[in-house]
N, C-alpha and C positions, 0 to 999 in steps of 0.2 A: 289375632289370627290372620291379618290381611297382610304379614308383613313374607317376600323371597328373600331369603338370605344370598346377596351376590357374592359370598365368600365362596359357593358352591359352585360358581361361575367361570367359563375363562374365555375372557372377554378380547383376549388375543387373536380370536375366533370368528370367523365372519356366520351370523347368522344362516345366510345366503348361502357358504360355503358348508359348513355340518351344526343343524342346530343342536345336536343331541350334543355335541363336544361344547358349544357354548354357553347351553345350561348345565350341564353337567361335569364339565371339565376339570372344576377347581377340587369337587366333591370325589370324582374319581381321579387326582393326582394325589390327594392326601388321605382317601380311606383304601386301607388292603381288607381283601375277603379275611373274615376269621378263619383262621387254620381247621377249625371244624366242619368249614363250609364249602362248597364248590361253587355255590354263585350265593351274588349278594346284590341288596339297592331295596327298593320304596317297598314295594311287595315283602322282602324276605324279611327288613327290619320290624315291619308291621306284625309279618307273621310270630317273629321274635315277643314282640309285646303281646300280644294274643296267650300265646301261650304260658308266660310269666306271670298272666291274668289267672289264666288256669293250674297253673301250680298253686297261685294262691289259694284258690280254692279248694284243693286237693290235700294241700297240707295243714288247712284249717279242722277239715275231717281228720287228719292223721290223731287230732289232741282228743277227738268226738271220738267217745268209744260207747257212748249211751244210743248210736239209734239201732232202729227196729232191725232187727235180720231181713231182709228182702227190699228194706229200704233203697232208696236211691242214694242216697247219700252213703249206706252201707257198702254196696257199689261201687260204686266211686270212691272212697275208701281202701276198701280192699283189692282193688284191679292194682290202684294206684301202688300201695304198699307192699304187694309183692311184686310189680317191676323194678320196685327201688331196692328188694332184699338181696343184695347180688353174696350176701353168705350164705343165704337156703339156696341161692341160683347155682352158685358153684358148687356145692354141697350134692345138691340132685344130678348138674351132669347133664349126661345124655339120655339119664334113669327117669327125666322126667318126661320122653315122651317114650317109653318104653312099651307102652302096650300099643300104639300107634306103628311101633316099630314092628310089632309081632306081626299087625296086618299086611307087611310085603314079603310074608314068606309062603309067596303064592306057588299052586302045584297045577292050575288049571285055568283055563280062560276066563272063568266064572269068578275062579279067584282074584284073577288081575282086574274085570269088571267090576268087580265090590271094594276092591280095595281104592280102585279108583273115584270110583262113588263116596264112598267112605270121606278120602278126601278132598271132593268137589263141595262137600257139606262144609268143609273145614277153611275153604277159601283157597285151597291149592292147587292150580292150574297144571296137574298132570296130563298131558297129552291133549286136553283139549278142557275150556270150562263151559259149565249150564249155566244157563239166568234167565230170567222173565222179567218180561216187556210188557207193555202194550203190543198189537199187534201193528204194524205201521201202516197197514192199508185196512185196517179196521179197528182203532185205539179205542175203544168200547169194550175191545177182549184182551186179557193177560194173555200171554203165550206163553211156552217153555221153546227157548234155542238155547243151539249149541253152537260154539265157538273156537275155532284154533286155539290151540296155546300150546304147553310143554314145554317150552327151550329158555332155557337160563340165561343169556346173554340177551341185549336191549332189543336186538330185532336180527329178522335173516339175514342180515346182507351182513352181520360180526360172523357169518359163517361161512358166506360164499362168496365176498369181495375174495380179491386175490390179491390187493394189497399188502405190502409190507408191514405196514401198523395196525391192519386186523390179524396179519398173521400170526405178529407178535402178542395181540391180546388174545387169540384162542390161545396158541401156548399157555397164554400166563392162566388162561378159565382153566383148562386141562389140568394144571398143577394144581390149580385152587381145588377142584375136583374130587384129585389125589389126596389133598391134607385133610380136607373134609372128611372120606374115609378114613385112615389114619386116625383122626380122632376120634370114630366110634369102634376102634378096634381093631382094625385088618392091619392086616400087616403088610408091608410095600410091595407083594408082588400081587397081591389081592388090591392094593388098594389101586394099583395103574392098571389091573384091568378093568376093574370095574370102574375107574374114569374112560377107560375108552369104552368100552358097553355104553354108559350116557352117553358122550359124543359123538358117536355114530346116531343112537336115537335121535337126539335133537338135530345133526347134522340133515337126517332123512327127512325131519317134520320142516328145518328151518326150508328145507327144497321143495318143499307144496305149497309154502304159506304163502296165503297171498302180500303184496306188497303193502307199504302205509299207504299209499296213494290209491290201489285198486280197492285196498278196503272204507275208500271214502266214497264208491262206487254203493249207493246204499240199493238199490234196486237189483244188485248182484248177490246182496247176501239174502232175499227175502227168498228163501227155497222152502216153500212150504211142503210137508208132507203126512201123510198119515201114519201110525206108528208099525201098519201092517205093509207098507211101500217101503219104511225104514227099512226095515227088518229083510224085503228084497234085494233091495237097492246098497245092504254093507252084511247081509247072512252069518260074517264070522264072529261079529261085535253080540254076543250076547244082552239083547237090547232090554229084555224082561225083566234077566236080573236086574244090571244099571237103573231101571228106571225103579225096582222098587226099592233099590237099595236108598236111592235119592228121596225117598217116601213121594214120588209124582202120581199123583190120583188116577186111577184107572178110567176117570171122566176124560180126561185128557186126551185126547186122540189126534190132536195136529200136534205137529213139531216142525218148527223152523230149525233148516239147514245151515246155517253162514257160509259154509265155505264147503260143497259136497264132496271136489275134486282131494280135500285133505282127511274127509272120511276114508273116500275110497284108499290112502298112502295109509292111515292107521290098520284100515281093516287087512293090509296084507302084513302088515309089521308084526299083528299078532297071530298072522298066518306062520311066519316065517322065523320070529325070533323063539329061544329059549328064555326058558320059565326064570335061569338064572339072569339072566338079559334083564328080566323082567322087576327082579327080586331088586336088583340093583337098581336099576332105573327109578323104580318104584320109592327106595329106598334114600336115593338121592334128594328124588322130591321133596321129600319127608321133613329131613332132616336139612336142606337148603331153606325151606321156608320154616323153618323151628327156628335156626343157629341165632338170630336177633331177640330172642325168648330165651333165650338157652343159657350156660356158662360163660366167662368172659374170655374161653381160650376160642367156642365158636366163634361168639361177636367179634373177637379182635382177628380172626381169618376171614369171616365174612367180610368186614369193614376192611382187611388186606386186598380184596378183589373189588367189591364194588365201590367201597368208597375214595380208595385210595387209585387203584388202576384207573376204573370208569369215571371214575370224579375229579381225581385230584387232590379230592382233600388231604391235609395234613394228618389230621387226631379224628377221634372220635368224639361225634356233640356229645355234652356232659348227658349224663346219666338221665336226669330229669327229665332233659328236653325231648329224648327219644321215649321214651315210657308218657309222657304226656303226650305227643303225639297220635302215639300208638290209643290212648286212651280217648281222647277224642272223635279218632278213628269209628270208633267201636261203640262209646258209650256217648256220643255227640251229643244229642239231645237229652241224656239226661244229665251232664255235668252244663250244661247250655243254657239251662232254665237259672241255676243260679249265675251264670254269667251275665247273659241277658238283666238281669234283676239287681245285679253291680255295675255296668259298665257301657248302658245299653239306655238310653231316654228316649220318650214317647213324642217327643218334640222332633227327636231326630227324624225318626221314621216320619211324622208327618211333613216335615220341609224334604227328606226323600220324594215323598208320592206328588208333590208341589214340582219338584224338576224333572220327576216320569210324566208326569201332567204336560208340562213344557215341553220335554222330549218328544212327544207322541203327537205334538201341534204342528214343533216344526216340520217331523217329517211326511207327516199329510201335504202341509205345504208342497214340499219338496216331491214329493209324488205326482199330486197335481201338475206341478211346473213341468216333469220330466218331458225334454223333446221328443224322445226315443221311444217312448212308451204309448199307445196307444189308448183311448179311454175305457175299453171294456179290462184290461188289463190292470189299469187304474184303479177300477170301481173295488176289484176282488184282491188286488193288495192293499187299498185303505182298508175295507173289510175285515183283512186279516190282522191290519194293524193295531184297529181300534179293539178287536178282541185279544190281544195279549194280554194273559192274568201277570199280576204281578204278585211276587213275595217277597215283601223287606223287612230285613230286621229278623225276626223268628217265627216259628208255625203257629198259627193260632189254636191249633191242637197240637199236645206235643205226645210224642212216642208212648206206647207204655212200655216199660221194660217189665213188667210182674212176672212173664214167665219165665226170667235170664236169672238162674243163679250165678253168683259171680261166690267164689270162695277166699279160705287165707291161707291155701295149703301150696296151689303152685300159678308162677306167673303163666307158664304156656299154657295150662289148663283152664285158665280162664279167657286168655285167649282165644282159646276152644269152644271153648263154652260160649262167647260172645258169636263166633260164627256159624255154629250152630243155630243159634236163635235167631242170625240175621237171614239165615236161609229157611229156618222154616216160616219163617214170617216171611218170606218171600214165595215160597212154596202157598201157604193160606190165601193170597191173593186169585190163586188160579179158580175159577168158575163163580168169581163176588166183583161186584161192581166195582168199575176204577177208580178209586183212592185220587183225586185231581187237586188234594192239598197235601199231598205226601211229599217234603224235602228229601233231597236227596244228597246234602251237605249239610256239616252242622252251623248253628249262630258263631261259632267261634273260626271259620272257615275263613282266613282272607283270600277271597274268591268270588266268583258272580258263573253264573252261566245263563243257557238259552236253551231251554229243551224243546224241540219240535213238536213230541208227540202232543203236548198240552199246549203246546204254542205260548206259553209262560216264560217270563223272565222271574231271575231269583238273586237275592241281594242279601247276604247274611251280615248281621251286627259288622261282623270282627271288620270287614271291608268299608264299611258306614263311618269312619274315623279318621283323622287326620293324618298323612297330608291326602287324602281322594274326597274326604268333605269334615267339615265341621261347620255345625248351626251359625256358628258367629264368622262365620269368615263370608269375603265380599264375592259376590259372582264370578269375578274373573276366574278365579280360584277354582273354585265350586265346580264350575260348566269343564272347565279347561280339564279336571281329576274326573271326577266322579261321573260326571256327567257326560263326557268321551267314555266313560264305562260302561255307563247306561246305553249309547248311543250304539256301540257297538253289540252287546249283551239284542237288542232291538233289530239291529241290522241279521244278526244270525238268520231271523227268520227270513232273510231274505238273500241271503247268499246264494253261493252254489248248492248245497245242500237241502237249508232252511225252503227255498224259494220252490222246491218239490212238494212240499206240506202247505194244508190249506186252512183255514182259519180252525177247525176246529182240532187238527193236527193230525188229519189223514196225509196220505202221501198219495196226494192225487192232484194232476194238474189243471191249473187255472190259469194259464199264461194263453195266450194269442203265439200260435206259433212264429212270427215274424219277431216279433217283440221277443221271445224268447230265442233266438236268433241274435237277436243284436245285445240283449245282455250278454251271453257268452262270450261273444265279440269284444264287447267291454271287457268281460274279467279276465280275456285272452290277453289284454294288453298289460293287467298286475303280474298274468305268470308272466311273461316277460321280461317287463320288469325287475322280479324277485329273482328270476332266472340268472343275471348277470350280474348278483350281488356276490362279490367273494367274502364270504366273514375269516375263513383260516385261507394259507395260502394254498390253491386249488383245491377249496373245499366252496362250496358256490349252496346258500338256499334251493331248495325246491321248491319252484314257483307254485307246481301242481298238489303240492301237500299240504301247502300253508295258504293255497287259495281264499278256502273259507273265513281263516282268520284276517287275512290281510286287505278281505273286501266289509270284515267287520270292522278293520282299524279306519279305513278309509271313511266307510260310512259313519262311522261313531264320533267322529274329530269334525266329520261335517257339520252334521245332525246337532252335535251337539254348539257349534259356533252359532247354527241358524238361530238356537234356542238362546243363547247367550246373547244373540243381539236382538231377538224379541224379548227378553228382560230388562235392558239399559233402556226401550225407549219412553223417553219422558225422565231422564233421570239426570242428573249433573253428571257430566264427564270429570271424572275422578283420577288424577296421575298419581301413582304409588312406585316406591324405592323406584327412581326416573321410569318406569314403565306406563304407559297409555294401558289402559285396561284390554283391546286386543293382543297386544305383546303379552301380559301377564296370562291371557288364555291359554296364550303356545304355549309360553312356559311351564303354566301348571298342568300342562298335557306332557312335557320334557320330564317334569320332575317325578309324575307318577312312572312313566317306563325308564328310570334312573334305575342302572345296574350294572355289575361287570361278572363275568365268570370264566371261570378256569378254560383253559383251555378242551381239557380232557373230555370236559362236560361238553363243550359249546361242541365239539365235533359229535359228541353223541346226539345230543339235539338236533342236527341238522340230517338226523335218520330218524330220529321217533317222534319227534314235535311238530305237532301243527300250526305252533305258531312261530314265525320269525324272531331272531334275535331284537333286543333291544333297540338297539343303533338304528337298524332297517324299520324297527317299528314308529320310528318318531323319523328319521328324516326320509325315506320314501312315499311316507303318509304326506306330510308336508309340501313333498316336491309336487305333489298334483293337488292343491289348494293354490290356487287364487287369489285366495284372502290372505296367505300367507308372504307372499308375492307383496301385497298392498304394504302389507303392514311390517314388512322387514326390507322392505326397497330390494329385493333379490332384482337381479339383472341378469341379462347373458352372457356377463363374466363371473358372475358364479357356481360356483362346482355343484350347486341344488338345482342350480334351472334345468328344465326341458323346456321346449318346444310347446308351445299352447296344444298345440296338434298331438303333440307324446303324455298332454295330463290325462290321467285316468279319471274319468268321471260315470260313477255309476249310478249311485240314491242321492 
């Protein structure tokens, strides 16, 4: 496991010049995206095996017809079985969410309130969705907020650019719109009005919402209110129904706002629009977030607009992969256990906790050291450090599902059925102690995150696997994959974002005004940076969007080399396939953000992603390391150097 394949390689390539083309080169001159895909590389393939993992075990159940009704394995089973049945799928139609459908044939505000409630239980983002948190300036309490949403296209700016190739893709949503009706029956002069009914609504919601960037503004969404200020502060929104339609405890009495300024644009809309406006609108909803559940004349027009238009993609992923998804999604943790239990070793997890061990050494160090940082400043980011819970591998309590029937009548109904029970189990949190070993992805998730409020980092199975680690592979490897994952997964809590949250995961400040002063100053010099990257031609990153991830890359590729050369010391210097063990770091840091994608895709990214393209994310990290400098002879005729004075240096 210690061996880089140089066939992956194009060595034509001056490290110094673009590393990510040098290790990556050979691999993306001879592999194309599958035709079912819109991007591809180390992540998406992994995610590939993941899932094939999970089929297996899905269709092992399929031959089990002996276990218990309510079983988990029953479950899993039968989710599984009817997203594969596409003869009862076509059969049923549009008749399978038929009584869902009854509910948008509203006559009164009350009725648009409920019907919206209705399906905010159901995971459908009509006009705006609920969810509960922790409180962030007091994570002790669940809260219920509320949040923009409504609009079918990736974000506002597909509606209010004035560009020629958003033009062209509202057009092509408008049509998609159009055929959508059409297939539940109207006929084409009903069906292009009620496309333009939707896009006027979305058109009015895309024009309040706040931007990706404003909403990383976290101190701007925290509008707390009581439910008797609610009810002043937006009077037409019938707040009493809505809330018990959502079954929200009448203990509940605060409600976080996110965004007030897009209450106040809904509360005139239902001021203003007709009940048919509404029917439609409603309606849309409904049946946009069904049509991947539905018949294959939905799926193959949904897959005409988002996958095709938005993505790129050629086909549709097979059958399986999408219904496994979808199942994982939903039933994570309880198809997880028996994953975990195949493909998941205890040895793993503990040489894991051995290089978060590591990780969490070097960057005390490196805190310590910091010039820029003051020692009171010092004391209460070690503090914050040494308190990050970790989760690797799987929960040590896992989900109950007991009270989710899942049936064998229909696939969207179970569907249904799954988010219903994710939201009243979300709902039962409100006024009970907070849950601080509760996952919020499953063990088959190739994935990590950082959440603030617990100041916890979280590492599932499916990510724990090769090429990001494996038990028998040599350090270089190791630190350079997995361990830049970790580093950065670490670094969140100290970004722009993270760095507002304090050890215990309040959102309360602990910085030295001065010193928080000069870190911004720091991460002024990333947006910049990211600011004059062109990925498509005059299409350029947002420095300000991708700030937090791109001071998690920086910091994680650090953090993680410091720790990598507190492992080698005392050890024999080791040269593998012509590589020094530093080289093999980069690399196995190159080979985990190994990827390409479509175009269609990449330009949408660069409006809804917080993180940078691939390319940016391995050779702008690079370009402000030092040790990368040392160890690839970069000079001042190389297209990677800056200026000593131009490296970003933060943690």
């Amino acid at each position: 496991m210690n061996h880089i394949d140089k066939e992956d390689f194009d060595e034509s390539v001056s490290p110094g010049d673009d590393f990510f083309q040098y290790v990556n080169g050979g691999w993306l001159e001879s592999t194309e995206i599958p035709p079912a895909e819109s991007t591809w590389g180390t992540f998406y393939i992994l995610r590939d095996q993941s899932n094939a993992q999970l089929r297996e075990i899905a269709e092992d159940l399929l031959e089990d017809n002996n276990r218990e009704k309510g079983s988990n394995e029953q479950k899993i089973r039968d989710f599984y079985k009817t997203g594969m049945d596409m003869s009862t799928r076509n059969e049923h139609g549009i008749k399978a969410i038929q009584e869902e459908l009854y509910r948008t044939n509203v006559d009164t505000k009350e009725d648009v309130i409920q019907t919206l409630a209705r399906f905010h239980t159901l995971g459908i983002g009509a006009l705006w969705m609920p969810y509960i948190e922790s409180d962030d300036k007091n994570v002790d309490v669940m809260i219920f907020r509320l949040h923009q949403a409504g609009i079918g296209l990736p974000d506002r700016e597909y509606y209010l650019a004035k560009d020629s190739e958003r033009e062209q893709i509202r057009q092509k949503y408008v049509s998609h719109i159009v055929r959508i009706f059409l297939l539940i029956g109207k006929n084409e002069e009903e069906a292009r009005k009620g496309a333009d009914s939707v896009y006027a609504i979305e058109h009015a919601l895309a024009e309040v919402s706040m931007t990706r960037t404003k909403l990383r503004d976290i101190a701007a969404q925290h509008n707390k209110m009581t439910r008797e200020n609610l009810a002043i502060s937006y009077p037409a929104i019938p707040w009493a129904a809505y809330f018990s339609a959502v079954n929200l405890p009448d203990t509940e009495q605060e409600i976080i706002v996110d965004q007030p300024e897009f209450f106040t644009a809904i509360e005139k809309l239902l001021q203003t629009l007709s009940f048919e406006d509404w029917r439609l609108y409603l309606t849309w909803c409904l049946v946009h977030a069904a049509a991947p559940f539905l018949s294959e004349e939905f799926i193959n027009e949904n897959f005409a607009f988002y996958g095709r238009v938005l993505g790129g993609a050629k086909e549709l992923r097979p059958l399986w992969k999408r219904v496994i998804t979808v199942l994982d999604g939903v039933l994570g943790e309880c198809i997880g256990q028996e994953y975990v239990k195949r493909y998941f070793s205890k040895t793993a997890k503990e040489r894991i906790n051995e290089l978060v061990d590591n990780l969490i050494l070097a960057y005390e160090d490196r805190i310590k050291n910091l010039s820029w940082m003051g020692e009171e400043t010092k004391q209460k980011a070690i503090e914050k450090l040494h308190a990050i819970e970790r989760k690797l591998g799987y929960p040590d309590t896992w989900r109950d599902y007991s009270a989710l029937s899942i049936g064998s009548d229909s696939y969207i109904k179970n569907y249904f059925r799954a988010m219903v029970f994710e939201w009243n189990r979300m709902i039962a949190k409100l006024g009970r102690p907070v849950d601080r070993t509760e996952w919020h992805i499953s063990p088959a998730t190739v994935n990590a995150y950082y959440n603030p409020l617990y100041n916890e980092i979280l590492f599932p199975a499916a990510i724990l696997q090769p090429p990001f680690f494996h038990e028998r592979a040599d350090d270089a490897l190791n630190y350079g994959a997995i361990g830049s994952v970790i580093g950065h997964e670490l670094t969140h809590g100290f970004d722009d974002q993270g760095s507002q949250f304090d050890a215990k995961g309040n959102r309360k400040n602990w910085w030295n005004e001065e010193d928080k002063r000069k870190f911004e100053e720091k991460a002024g010099m990333l947006v910049e940076q990211y600011n004059a990257y062109e990925v498509l031609p005059g299409k350029y990153i947002n420095g300000e969007l991708t700030l937090g991830e791109n001071i998690a890359d920086l910091g994680g590729l650090t953090i993680a080399y410091d720790a990598f050369q507190k492992s080698q010391k005392g050890r024999e210097f080791l040269q593998i396939d012509d590589m020094t063990p530093d080289a093999r770091f980069f690399a196995s840091f190159a080979i985990g953000e190994r990827g390409k994608m479509r175009d269609e895709l990449a330009a949408q990214m660069l409006i809804v992603d917080p993180h940078s393209p691939a390319k940016a994310r391995v050779n702008n990290i690079v370009s402000n390391m030092d040790e990368f400098y040392n160890v690839f002879r970069v000079t001042e005729q190389d297209k990677l150097y800056r200026l000593p004075e131009k490296r970003a240096k933060i943690w």
